[in-house]
C-alpha positions as CSV (number, residue, x, y, z in Angstrom):
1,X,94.6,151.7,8.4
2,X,97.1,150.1,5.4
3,X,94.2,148.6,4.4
4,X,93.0,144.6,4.3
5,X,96.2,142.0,3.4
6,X,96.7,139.0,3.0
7,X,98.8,136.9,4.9
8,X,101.5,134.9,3.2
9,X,103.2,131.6,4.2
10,X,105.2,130.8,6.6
11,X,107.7,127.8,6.2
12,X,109.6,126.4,9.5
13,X,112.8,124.6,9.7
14,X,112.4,124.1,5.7
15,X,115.9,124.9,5.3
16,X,117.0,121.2,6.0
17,X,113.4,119.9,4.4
18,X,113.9,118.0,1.2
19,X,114.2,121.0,-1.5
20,X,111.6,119.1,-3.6
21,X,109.1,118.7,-1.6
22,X,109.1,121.9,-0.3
23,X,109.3,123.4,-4.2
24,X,106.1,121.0,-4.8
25,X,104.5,122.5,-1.7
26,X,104.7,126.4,-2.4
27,X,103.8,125.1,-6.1
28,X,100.3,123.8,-4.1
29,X,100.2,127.1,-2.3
30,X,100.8,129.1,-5.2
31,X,103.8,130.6,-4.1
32,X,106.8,129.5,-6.7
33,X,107.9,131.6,-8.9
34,X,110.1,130.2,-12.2
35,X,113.8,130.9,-11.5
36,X,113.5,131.5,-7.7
37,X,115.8,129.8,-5.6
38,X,113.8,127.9,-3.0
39,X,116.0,130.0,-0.3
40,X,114.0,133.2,-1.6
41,X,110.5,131.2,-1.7
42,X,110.8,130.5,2.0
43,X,112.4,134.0,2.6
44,X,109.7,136.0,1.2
45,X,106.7,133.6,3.0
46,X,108.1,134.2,6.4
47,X,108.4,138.0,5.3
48,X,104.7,138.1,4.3
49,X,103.5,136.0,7.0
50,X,104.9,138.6,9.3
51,X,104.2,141.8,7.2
52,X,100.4,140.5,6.7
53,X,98.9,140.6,10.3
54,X,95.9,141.1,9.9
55,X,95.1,137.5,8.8
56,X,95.3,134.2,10.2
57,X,97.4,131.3,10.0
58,X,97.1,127.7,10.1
59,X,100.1,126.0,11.3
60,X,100.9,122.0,10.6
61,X,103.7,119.7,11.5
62,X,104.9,117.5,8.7
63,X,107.6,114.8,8.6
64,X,109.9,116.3,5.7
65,X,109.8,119.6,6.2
66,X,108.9,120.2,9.8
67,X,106.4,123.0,10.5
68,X,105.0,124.8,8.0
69,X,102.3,127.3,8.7
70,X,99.6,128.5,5.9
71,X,97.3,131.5,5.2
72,X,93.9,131.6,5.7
73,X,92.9,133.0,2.9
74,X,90.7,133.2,-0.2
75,X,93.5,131.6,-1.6
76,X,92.5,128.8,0.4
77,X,94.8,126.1,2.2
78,X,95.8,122.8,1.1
79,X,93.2,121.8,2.7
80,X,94.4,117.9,1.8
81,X,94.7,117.7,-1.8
82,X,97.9,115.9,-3.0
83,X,101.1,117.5,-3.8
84,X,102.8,115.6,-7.3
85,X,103.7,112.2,-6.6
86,X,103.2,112.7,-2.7
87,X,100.5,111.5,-0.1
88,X,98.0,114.1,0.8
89,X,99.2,117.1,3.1
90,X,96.3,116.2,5.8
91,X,97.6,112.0,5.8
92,X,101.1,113.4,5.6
93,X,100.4,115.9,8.5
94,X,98.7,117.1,12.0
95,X,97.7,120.9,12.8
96,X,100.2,122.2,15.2
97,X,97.3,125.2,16.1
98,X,95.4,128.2,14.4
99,X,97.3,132.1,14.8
100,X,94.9,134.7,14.4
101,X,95.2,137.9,12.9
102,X,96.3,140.6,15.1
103,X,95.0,144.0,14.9
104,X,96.4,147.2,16.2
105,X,93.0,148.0,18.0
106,X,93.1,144.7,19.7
107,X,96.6,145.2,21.2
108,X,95.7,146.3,24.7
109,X,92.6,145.4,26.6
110,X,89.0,145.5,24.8
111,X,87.2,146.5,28.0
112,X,89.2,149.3,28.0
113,X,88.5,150.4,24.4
114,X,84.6,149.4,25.1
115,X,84.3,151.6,28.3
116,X,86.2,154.7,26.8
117,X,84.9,154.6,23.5
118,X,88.0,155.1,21.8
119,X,88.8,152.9,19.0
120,X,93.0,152.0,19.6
121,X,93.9,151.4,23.7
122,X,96.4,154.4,23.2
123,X,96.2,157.7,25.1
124,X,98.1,161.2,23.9
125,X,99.3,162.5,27.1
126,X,99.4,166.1,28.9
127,X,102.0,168.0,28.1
128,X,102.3,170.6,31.2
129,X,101.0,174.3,29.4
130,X,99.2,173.6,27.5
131,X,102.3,171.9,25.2
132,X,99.6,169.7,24.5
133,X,97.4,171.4,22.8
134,X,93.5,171.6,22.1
135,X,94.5,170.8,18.4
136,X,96.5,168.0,19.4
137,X,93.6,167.0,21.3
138,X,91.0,167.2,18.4
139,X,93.8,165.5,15.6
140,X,94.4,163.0,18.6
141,X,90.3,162.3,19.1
142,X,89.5,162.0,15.1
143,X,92.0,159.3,14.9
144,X,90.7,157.3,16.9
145,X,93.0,157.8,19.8
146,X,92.5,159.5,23.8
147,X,94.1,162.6,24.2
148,X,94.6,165.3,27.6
149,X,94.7,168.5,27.4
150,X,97.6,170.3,29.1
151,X,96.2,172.3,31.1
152,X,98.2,172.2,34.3
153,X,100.6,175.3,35.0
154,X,97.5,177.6,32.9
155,X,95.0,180.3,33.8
156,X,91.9,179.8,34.2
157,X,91.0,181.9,31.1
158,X,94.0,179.9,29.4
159,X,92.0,176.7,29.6
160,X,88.3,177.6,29.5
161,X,89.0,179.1,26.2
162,X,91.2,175.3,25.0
163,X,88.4,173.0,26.5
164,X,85.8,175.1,24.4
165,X,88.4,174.2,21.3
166,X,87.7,170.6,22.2
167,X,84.5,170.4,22.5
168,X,83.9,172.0,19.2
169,X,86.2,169.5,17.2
170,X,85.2,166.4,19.1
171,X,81.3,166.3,18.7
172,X,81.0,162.6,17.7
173,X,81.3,161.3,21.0
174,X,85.4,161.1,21.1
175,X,86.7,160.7,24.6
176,X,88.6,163.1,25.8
177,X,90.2,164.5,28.8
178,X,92.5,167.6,30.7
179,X,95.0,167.3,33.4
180,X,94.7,168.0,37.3
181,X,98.4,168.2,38.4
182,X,99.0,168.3,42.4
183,X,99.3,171.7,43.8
184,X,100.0,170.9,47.6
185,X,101.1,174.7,48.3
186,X,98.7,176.3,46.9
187,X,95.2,174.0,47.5
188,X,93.1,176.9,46.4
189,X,94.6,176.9,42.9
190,X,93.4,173.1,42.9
191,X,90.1,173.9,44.1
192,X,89.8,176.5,41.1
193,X,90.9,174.2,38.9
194,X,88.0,171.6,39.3
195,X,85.6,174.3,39.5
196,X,86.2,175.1,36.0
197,X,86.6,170.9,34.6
198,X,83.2,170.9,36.5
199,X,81.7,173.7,34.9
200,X,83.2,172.8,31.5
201,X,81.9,169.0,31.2
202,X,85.5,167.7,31.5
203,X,84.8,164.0,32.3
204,X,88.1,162.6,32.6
205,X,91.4,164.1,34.6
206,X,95.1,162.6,34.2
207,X,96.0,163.2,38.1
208,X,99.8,163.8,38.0
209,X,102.4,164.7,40.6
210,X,100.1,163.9,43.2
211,X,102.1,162.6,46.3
212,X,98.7,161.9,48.5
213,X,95.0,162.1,47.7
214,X,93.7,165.4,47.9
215,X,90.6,166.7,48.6
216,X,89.6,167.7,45.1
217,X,90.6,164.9,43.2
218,X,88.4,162.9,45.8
219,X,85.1,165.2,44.8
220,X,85.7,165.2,41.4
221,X,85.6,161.6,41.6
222,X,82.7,161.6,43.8
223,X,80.5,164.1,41.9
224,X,80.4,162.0,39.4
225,X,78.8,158.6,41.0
226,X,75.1,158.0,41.1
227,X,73.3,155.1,41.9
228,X,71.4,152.9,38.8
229,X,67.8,151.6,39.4
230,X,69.1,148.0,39.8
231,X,71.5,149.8,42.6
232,X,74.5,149.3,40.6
233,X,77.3,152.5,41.1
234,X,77.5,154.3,37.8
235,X,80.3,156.3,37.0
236,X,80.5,159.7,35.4
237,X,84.0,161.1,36.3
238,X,86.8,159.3,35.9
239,X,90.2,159.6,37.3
240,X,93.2,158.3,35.0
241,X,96.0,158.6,37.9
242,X,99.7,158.6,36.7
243,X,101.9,157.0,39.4
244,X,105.5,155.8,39.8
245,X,105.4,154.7,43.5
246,X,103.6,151.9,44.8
247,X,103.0,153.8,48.0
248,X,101.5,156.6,45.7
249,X,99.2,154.0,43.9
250,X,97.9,152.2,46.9
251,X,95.9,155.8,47.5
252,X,94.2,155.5,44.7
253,X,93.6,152.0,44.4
254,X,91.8,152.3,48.3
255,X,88.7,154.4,48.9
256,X,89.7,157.6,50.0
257,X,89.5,157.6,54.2
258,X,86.7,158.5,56.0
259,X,87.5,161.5,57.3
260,X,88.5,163.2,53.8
261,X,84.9,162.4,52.9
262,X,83.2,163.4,56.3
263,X,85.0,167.0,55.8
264,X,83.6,166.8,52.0
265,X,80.4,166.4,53.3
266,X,80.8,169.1,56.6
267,X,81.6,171.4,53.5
268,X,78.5,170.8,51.5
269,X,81.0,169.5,48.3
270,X,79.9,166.2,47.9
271,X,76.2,164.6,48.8
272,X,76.1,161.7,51.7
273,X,75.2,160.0,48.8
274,X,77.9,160.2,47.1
275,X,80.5,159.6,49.8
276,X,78.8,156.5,50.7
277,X,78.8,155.3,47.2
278,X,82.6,156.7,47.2
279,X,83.7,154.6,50.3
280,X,82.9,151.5,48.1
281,X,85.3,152.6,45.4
282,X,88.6,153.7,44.2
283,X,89.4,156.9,43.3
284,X,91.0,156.1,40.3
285,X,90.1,153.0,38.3
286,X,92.9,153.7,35.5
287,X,96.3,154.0,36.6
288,X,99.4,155.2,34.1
289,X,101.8,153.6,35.6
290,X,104.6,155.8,34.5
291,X,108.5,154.4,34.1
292,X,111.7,156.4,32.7
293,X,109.0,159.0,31.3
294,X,109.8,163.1,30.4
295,X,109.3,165.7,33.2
296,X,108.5,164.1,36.9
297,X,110.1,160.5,36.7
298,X,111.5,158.0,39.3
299,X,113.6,156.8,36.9
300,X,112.4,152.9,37.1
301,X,112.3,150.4,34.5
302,X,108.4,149.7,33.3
303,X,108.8,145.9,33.6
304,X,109.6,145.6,37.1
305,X,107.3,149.3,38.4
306,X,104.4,147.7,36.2
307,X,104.9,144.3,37.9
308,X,104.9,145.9,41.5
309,X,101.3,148.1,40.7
310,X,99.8,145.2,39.0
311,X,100.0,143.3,42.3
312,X,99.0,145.8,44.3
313,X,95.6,146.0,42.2
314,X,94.9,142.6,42.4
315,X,95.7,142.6,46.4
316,X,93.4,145.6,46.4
317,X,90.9,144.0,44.4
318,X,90.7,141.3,46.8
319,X,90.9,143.4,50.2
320,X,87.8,145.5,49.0
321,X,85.8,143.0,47.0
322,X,85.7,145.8,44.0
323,X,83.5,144.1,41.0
324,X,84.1,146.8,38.4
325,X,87.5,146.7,36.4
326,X,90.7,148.6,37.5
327,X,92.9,149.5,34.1
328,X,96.4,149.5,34.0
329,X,98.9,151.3,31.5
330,X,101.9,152.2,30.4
331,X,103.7,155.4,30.0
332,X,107.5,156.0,30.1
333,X,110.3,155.1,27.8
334,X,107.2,154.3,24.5
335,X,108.5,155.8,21.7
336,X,108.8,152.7,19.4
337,X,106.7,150.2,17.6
338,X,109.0,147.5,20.1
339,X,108.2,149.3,23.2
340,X,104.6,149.8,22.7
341,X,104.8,145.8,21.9
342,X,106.7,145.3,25.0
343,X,104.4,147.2,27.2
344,X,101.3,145.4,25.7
345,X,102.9,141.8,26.5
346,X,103.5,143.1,30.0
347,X,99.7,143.0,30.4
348,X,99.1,146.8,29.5
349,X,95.6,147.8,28.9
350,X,96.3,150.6,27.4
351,X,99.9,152.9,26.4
352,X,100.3,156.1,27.0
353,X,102.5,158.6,24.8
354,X,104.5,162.1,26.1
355,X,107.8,163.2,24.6
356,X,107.2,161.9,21.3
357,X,104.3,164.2,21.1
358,X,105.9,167.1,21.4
359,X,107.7,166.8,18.5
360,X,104.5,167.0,16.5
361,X,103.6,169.9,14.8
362,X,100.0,170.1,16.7
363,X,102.6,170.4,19.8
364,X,102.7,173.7,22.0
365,X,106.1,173.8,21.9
366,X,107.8,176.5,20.0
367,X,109.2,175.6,16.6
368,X,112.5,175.8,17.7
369,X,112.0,173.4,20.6
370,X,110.2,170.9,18.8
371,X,113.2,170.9,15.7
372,X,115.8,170.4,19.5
373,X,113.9,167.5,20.1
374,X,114.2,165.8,16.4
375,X,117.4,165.9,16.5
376,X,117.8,164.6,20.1
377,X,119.3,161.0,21.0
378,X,118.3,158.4,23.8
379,X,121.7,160.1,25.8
380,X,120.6,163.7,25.5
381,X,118.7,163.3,28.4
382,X,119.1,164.7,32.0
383,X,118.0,165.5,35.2
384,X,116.8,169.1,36.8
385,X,115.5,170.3,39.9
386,X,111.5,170.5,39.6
387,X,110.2,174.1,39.6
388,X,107.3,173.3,41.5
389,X,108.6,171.0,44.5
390,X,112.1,172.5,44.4
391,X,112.5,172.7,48.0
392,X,111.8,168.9,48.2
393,X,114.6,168.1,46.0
394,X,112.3,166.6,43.6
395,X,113.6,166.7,39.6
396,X,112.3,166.4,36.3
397,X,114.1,164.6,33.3
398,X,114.6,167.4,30.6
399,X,116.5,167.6,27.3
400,X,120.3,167.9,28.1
401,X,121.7,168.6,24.6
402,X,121.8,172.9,23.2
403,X,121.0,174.1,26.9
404,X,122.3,174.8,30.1
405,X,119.5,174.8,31.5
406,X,119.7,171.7,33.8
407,X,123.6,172.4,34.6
408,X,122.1,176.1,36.1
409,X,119.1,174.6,38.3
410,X,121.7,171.9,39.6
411,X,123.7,174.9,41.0
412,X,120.4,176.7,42.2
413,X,120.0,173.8,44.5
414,X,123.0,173.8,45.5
415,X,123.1,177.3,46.6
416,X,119.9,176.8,48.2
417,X,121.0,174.0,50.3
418,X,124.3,175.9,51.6
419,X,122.8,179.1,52.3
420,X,120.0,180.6,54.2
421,X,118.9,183.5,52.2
422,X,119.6,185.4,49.0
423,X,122.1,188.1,51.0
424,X,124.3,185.1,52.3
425,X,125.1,184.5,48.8
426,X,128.9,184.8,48.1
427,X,129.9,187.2,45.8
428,X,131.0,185.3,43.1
429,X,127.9,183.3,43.1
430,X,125.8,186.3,43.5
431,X,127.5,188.1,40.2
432,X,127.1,184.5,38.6
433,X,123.3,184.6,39.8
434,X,122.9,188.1,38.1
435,X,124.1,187.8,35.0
436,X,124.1,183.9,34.0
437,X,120.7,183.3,35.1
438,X,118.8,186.0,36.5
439,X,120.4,188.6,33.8
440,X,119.3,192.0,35.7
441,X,119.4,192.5,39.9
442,X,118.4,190.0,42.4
443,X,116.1,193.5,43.9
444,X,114.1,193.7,39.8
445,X,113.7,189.9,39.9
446,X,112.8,189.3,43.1
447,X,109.8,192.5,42.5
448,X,108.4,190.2,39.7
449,X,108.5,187.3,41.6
450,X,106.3,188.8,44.3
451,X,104.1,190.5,41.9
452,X,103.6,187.5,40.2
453,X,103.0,185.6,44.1
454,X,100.6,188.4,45.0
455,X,98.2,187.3,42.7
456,X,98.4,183.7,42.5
457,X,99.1,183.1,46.1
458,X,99.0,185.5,48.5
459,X,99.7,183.1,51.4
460,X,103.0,181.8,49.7
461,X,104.7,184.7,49.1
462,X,103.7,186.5,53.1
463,X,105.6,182.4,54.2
464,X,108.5,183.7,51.9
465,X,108.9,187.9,53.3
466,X,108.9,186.0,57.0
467,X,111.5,183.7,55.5
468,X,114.6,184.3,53.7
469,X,115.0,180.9,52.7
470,X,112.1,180.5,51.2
471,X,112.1,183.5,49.5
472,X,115.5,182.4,48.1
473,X,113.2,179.5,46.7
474,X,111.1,181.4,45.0
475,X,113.0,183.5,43.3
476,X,115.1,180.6,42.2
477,X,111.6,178.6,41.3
478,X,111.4,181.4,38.9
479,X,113.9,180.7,36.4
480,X,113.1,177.3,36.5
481,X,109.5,178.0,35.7
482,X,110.7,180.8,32.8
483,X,113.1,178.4,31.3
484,X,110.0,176.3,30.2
485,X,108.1,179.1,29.0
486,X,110.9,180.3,26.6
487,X,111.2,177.1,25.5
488,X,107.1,177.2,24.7
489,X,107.4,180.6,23.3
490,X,110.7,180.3,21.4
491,X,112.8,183.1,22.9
492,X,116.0,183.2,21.1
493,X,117.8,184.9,23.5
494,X,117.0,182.4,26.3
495,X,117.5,179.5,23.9
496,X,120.2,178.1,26.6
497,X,117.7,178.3,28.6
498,X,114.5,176.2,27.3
499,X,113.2,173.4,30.0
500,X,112.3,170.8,27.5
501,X,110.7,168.4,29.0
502,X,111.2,164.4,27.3
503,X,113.1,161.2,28.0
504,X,114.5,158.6,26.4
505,X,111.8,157.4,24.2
506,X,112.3,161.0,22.1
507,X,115.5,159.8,21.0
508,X,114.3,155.9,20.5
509,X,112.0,157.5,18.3
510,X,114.2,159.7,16.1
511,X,116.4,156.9,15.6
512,X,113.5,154.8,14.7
513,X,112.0,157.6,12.5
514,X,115.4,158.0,10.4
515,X,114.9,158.1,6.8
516,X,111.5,157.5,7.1
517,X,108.8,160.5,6.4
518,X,108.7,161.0,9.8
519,X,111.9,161.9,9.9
520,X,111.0,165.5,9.2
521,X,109.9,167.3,12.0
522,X,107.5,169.2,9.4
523,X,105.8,165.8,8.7
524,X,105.5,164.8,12.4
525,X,101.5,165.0,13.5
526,X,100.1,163.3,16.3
527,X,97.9,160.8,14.4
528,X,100.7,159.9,12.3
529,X,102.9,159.1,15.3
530,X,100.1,157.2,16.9
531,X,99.2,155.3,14.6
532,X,102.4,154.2,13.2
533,X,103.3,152.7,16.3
534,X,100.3,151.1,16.7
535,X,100.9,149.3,13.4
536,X,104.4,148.4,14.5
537,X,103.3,147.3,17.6
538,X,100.9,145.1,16.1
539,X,103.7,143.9,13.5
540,X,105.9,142.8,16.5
541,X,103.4,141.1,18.0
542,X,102.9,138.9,14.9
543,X,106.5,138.3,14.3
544,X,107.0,137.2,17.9
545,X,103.6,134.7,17.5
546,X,105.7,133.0,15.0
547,X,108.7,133.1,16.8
548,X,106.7,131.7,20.2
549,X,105.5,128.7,17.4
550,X,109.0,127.2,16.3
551,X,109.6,129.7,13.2
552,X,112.9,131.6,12.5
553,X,111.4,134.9,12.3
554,X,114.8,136.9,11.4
555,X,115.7,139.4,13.6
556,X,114.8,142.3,10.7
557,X,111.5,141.4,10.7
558,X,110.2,143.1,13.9
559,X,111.8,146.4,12.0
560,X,108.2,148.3,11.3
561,X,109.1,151.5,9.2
562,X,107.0,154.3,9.3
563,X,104.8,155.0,6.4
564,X,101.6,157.2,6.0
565,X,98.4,155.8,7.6
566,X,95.1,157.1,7.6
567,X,92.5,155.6,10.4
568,X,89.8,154.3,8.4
């Protein structure tokens, strides 16, 4: 990826340094140039020192010109011969300490990258139907990164058909994984679910939305321990859970309680076995912990909610004696090279990556959407009642700017709250109901909502015909659900309509992406994005090593633009 360089030299606080000594000393380190003013010497050296990452440095401390800090290179360093008419460098000098090179795979946590078998500590999220897409998956997989596959809000013969996809472009051993998103009214659908993952060979879930453990995330996590001959607990499943709460995190950081695993048992789902081996564990041992992200968000700022869950492990790793790793990372808010930097530094062992994604071209998203999104900025960002825990007031952040989309559930939840059923509507809002949202009768919409219940869940839609209310819910939960499968589809005539799911980080990104190839949504593919802010990352991290050393690293020096890399 950009290939090997070599670092160049970095020269601190030579601005005050006799100018002639310092000229001598890039003559010695073969960096003067005739007619170069010894400003621009120094100047370009910190520039390459910061652009060439990859390599070491060697920093010294020197009377006259203060610290100066060398490549380690074929070039060679001073390595104590004399500059002109000067004492040696290593009698004129002491070494202030060695940087290393800093690589993009190296950013996050190596035990991470090791136990995954993926070769950066970055993870392509799940986009909710299948927006991330078995494509997206594969691209995501051959470039060395971890992608999920969507496949929460599908069918059943939506995903089998996507998880075959993957498995036929990822046969090198690629990690991969699909999403199990919470489905507390309708536990059956769940159950389904991990059915099919099981069936399929899906060895690792994103759990997201979940509010408490349930049931099936607890045996998908148990199938999948066994016992080694030395009596070690091998792992086979694994649980990546996305959480925003500490309260929510705790669950997964403690084994599951005992009853959940006795009625496991009772039920003939899990082994003894495998619930006693479970009672030792977590169910999850890699938590997203998931800040100002797109779609279900809490809003909260990834230093301090990634503070709060990293104690909590530790305190859990302490009140259960666990000797196996728990990973931490970081989603929400990522969409530059300076976040991904940020989120490594706060002791993220991996990154994960959502609303930039869905920009790329592998993306689910119709065409339409994803061009919406490129032109989106940090601001164009709101909040809208959640389709599927409407009644719980619970919201999603969603692109603000070319719909109304978020200003029509807002009302919808307010109507639901005032009223008790669909025929204690007032007029006005009723007429506004019909044609601004629903666009045909409450009576036609309401018959496809049930149709639609019927099928899916029976014992849902018989709560809502014994209660008005929550028929009112449903129907509402309708259009919210619609609104994000025009948006996937690209329904013109609903375009005022699209749920688009992002946050902030889209807009970082665009800004960051200006004049840049990646720029044009056309150019936008998932490796490309990944990687690029890998690089950056990694370029940050270097410029900040100098800074952390005594150098002026100017401030346009963390500025990674995007360019084409290839993961080689």
């Amino acid at each position: 990826m950009g290939g090997a360089q070599t670092i160049g030299l970095a020269i601190l606080d030579g601005g005050s340094a006799n100018r002639a000594a310092a000229r001598d000393l890039l003559s010695a380190a073969r960096w003067d140039k005739p007619g170069r003013s010894i400003d621009i010497l120094v100047q370009r050296c910190v520039e390459q020192a910061v652009r060439r990452f990859r390599e070491p440095a060697v920093i010294y401390e020197t009377a006259e010109l203060g610290r100066l800090a060398f490549p380690h290179t074929e070039e060679g360093l001073p390595n104590g011969q004399g500059l002109p008419g000067r004492v040696p460098l290593a009698q004129a000098s002491k070494l202030v300490g060695l940087l290393p090179g800093v690589s993009p795979e190296w950013l996050g946590n190596s035990a991470f990258t090791d136990a995954f078998g993926c070769r950066f500590p970055y993870l392509v999220g799940e986009m909710a139907r299948g927006i991330a897409t078995a494509r997206m998956v594969v691209a995501a997989g051959q470039g060395g990164l971890f992608g999920f596959f969507g496949s929460a809000g599908l069918r059943p013969d939506a995903i089998r058909p996507a998880l075959a996809e993957v498995k036929a472009g990822l046969t090198s051993g690629e990690p991969w994984g699909a999403n199990l998103i919470h489905c507390p009214d309708d536990p059956d659908h769940e159950r389904m679910l991990v059915d099919l993952f099981l069936e399929e060979g899906v060895r690792h879930l994103s759990a997201s939305a979940f509010l408490r453990l349930s049931p099936e995330i607890v045996r998908f996590s148990a199938l999948g321990l066994s016992r080694r001959a030395d009596g070690s607990i091998e792992r086979h499943h694994h649980v990546f859970a996305k959480v925003s709460r500490p309260v929510v995190a705790r669950q997964f950081l403690d084994p599951p309680k005992a009853k959940l695993l006795r009625d496991l048992v009772a039920s003939g789902r899990i082994s003894p076995e495998q619930a006693e081996l479970q009672s030792r564990l977590p169910v999850a041992e890699a938590l997203t912990v998931e800040a100002d992200s797109g779609g279900h968000t809490d809003n909260r700022p990834l230093a301090s909610l990634f503070h709060s869950i990293a104690e909590l492990r530790s305190a859990a790793v302490q009140r259960h004696g666990y000797d196996r790793p728990i990973f931490l990372g970081a989603a929400g808010g990522i969409g530059t090279p300076a976040a991904a930097a940020a989120a490594f530094k706060l002791g993220a062992d991996y990154i994960l990556t959502g609303s930039v994604n869905q920009s790329a071209v592998e993306s689910g998203l119709s065409r339409d959407g994803r061009l919406m999104l490129a032109e989106a900025d940090m601001f164009d960002m709101i909040m809208a009642p959640a389709a599927d825990m409407f009644e719980l007031g619970a919201k999603v952040q969603v692109l603000k700017r070319g719909t109304f989309f978020a200003m029509k559930a807002h009302r919808l939840y307010d109507l639901y709250r005032r009223y008790g059923s669909l025929e204690a509507l007032p007029g006005r809002d009723r007429f506004w109901l019909e044609t601004a949202v629903l666009r045909e009768d409450i009576e036609e919409a309401w018959a496809k909502t049930r149709a639609h219940h019927e099928k899916r869940n029976p014992r849902l839609l018989a709560a809502a015909e014994a209660d008005p209310k929550k028929r009112m819910a449903l129907l509402f939960r309708r259009f919210l659900f619609m609104g994000a499968h025009w948006a996937r589809e690209g329904l013109d005539s609903r375009r005022s309509d699209y749920q688009i799911w992002c946050g902030p980080a889209m807009g970082a990104f665009n800004v960051w992406a200006k004049k840049s190839f990646l720029e044009d949504p056309a150019e936008r593919d998932v490796q490309q994005i990944g990687l690029n802010l890998m690089e950056g990352a990694a370029l940050v991290t270097r410029a900040q090593q100098l800074r952390s050393v005594g150098v002026a690293v100017p401030s346009s020096l963390f500025d990674y633009r995007p360019r084409r890399l290839t993961a080689c």
